[in-house]
C-alpha positions in Angstrom: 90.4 -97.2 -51.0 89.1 -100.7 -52.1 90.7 -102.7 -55.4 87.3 -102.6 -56.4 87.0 -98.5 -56.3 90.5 -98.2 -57.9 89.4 -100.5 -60.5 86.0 -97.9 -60.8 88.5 -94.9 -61.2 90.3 -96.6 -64.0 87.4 -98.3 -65.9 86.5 -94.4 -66.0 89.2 -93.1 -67.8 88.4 -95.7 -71.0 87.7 -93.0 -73.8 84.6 -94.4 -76.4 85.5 -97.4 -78.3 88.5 -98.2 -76.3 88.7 -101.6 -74.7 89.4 -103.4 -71.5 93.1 -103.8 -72.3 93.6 -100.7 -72.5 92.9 -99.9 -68.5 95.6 -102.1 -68.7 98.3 -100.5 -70.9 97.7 -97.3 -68.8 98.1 -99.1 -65.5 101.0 -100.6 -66.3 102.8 -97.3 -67.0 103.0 -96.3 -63.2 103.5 -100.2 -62.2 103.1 -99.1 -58.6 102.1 -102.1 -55.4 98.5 -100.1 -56.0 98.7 -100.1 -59.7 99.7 -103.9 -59.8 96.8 -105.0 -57.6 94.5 -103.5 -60.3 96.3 -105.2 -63.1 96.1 -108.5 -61.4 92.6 -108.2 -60.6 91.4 -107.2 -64.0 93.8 -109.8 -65.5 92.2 -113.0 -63.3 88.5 -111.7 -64.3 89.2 -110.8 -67.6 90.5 -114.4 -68.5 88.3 -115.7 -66.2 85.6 -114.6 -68.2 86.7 -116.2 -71.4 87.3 -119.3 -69.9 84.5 -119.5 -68.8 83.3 -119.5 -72.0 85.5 -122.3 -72.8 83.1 -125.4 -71.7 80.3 -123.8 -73.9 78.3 -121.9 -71.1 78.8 -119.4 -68.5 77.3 -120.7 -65.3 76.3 -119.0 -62.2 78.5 -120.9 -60.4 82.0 -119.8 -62.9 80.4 -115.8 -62.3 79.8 -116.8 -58.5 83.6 -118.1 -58.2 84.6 -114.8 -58.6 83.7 -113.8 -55.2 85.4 -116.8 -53.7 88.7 -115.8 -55.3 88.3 -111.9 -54.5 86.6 -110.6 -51.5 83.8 -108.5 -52.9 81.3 -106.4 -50.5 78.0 -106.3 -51.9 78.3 -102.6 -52.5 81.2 -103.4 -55.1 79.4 -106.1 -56.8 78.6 -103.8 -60.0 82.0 -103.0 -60.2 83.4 -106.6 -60.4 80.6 -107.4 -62.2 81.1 -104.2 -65.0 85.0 -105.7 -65.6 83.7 -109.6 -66.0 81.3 -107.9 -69.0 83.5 -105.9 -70.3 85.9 -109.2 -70.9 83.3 -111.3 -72.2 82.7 -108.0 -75.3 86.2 -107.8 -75.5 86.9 -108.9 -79.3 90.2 -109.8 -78.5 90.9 -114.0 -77.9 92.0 -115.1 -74.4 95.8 -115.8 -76.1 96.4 -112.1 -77.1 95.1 -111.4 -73.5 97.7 -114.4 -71.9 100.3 -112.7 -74.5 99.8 -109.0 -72.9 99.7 -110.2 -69.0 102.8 -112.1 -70.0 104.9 -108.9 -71.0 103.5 -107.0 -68.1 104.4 -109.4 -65.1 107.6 -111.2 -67.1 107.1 -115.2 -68.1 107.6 -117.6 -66.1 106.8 -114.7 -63.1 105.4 -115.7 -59.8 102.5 -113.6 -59.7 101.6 -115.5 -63.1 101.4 -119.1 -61.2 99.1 -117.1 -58.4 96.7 -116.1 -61.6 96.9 -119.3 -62.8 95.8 -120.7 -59.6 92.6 -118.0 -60.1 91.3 -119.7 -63.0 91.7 -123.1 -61.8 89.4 -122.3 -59.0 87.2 -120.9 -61.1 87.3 -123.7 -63.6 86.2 -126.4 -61.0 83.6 -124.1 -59.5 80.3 -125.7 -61.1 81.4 -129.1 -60.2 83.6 -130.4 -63.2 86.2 -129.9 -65.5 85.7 -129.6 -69.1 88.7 -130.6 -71.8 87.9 -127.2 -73.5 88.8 -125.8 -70.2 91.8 -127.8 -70.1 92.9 -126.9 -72.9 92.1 -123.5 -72.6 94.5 -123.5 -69.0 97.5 -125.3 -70.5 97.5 -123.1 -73.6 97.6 -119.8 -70.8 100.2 -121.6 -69.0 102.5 -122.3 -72.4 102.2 -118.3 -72.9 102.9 -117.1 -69.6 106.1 -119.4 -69.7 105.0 -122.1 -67.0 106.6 -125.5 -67.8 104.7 -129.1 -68.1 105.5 -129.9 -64.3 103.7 -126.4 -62.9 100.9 -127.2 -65.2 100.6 -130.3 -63.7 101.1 -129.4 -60.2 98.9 -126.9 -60.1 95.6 -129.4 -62.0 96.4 -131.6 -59.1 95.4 -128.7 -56.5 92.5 -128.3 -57.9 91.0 -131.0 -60.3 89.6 -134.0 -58.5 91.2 -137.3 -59.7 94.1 -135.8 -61.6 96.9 -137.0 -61.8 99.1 -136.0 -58.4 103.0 -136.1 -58.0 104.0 -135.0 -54.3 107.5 -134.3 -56.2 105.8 -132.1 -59.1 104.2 -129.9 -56.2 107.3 -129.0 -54.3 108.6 -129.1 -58.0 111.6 -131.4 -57.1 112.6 -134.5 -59.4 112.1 -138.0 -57.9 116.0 -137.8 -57.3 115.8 -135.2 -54.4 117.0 -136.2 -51.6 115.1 -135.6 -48.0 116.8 -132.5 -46.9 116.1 -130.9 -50.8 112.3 -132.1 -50.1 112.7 -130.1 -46.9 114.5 -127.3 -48.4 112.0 -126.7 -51.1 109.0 -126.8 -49.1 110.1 -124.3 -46.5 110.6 -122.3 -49.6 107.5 -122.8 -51.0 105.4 -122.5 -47.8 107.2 -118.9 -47.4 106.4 -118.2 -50.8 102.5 -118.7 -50.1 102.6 -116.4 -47.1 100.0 -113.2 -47.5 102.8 -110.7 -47.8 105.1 -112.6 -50.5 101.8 -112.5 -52.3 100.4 -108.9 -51.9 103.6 -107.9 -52.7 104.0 -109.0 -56.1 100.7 -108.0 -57.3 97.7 -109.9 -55.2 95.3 -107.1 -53.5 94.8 -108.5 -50.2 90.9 -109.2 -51.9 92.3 -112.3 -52.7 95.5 -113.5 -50.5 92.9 -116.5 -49.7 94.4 -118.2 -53.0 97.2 -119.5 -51.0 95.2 -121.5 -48.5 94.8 -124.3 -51.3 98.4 -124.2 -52.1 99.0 -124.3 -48.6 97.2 -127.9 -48.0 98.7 -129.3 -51.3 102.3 -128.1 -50.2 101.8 -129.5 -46.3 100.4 -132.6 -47.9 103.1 -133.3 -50.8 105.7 -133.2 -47.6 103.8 -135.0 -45.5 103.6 -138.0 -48.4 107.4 -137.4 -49.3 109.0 -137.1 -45.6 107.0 -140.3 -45.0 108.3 -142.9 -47.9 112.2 -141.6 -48.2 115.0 -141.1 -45.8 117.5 -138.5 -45.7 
């Protein structure tokens, strides 16, 4: 069974009035690997949908990202699609949405800094990066319990002419010495593998999220290994 027909099953439980959070109060009752997926799925395209809001517009390239973050067959279009409007009529704001994803996965979690890495992508998708939407992403990041430096590491992934610390994106200070460097990006490179990341709560949909973090991680050691010695 696809994410996208579990998330069908669930969407078709809401009873009238009821919102979008509440698929995932229910979800998050059973908090099983399938039951995760879901969560994490509806939580990347539920934000996503406010943010991009956030710049003033929704684009068809910010709608089109997400099927560059999730795998979507054309047959479960409609149902990605029914979850991105659903968000959008949501009346609750993006922070009491941050706030709820926060209690469910735990601040500071990894799963969070995968979502995170979600609405970057989709950010940047039509071509630039608004301060709303800046805004908008460290203010998620501050509730899900992400400091300054992940914040920062993670804009420099993704936002062309930020600001880029090799040091921030192995998340080492400028103190480390060579063998730390190499310590923490073996860590970090086994942290981005496909099953670290399905098993806290990516559906396989959307495992390609690590192949950015992948290039930034290979090229922060690359730039470290190259100016210090052990």
């Amino acid at each position: 069974m696809s994410i996208w027909t579990r998330i069908s099953d669930a969407l078709s439980a809401l009873a009238k009035g009821e919102g979008l959070s509440a698929v995932l109060d229910r979800l998050w009752g059973g908090a099983t690997p399938p039951e995760r997926s879901v969560a994490f799925t509806i939580a990347v395209i539920a934000l996503g949908a406010k943010m991009a809001k956030a710049d003033g517009a929704v684009t068809r390239d910010e709608v089109a990202a997400f099927r560059r973050v999730f795998t979507i067959p054309e047959s479960e279009t409609a149902h990605a699609a029914r979850v991105f409007n659903l968000a959008r009529q949501d009346v609750a704001g993006f922070d009491a949405w941050a706030a709820k994803i926060a209690r469910m996965f735990g601040p500071g979690a990894p799963a969070l800094k995968d979502l995170m890495e979600g609405l970057f992508y989709i950010a940047v998708s039509d071509g630039g990066y608004h301060p709303a939407e800046d805004a908008f992403l460290a203010e998620v990041a501050r509730i899900f319990g992400l400091d300054e430096r992940c914040f920062r590491s993670l804009r420099a992934r993704h936002v062309e002419g930020a600001e880029r610390d090799p040091w921030d994106v192995l998340g080492l200070d400028r103190g480390a010495t060579k063998a730390e460097a190499r310590a923490a990006w073996r860590e970090a490179v086994r942290d981005s593998h496909p099953d670290r990341l399905v098993a806290r709560g990516l559906p396989a949909e959307a495992v390609k999220l690590a192949e950015a973090r992948l290039v930034a991680i290979n090229r922060a050691w690359e730039e470290i290994s190259g100016k210090r010695a052990a």
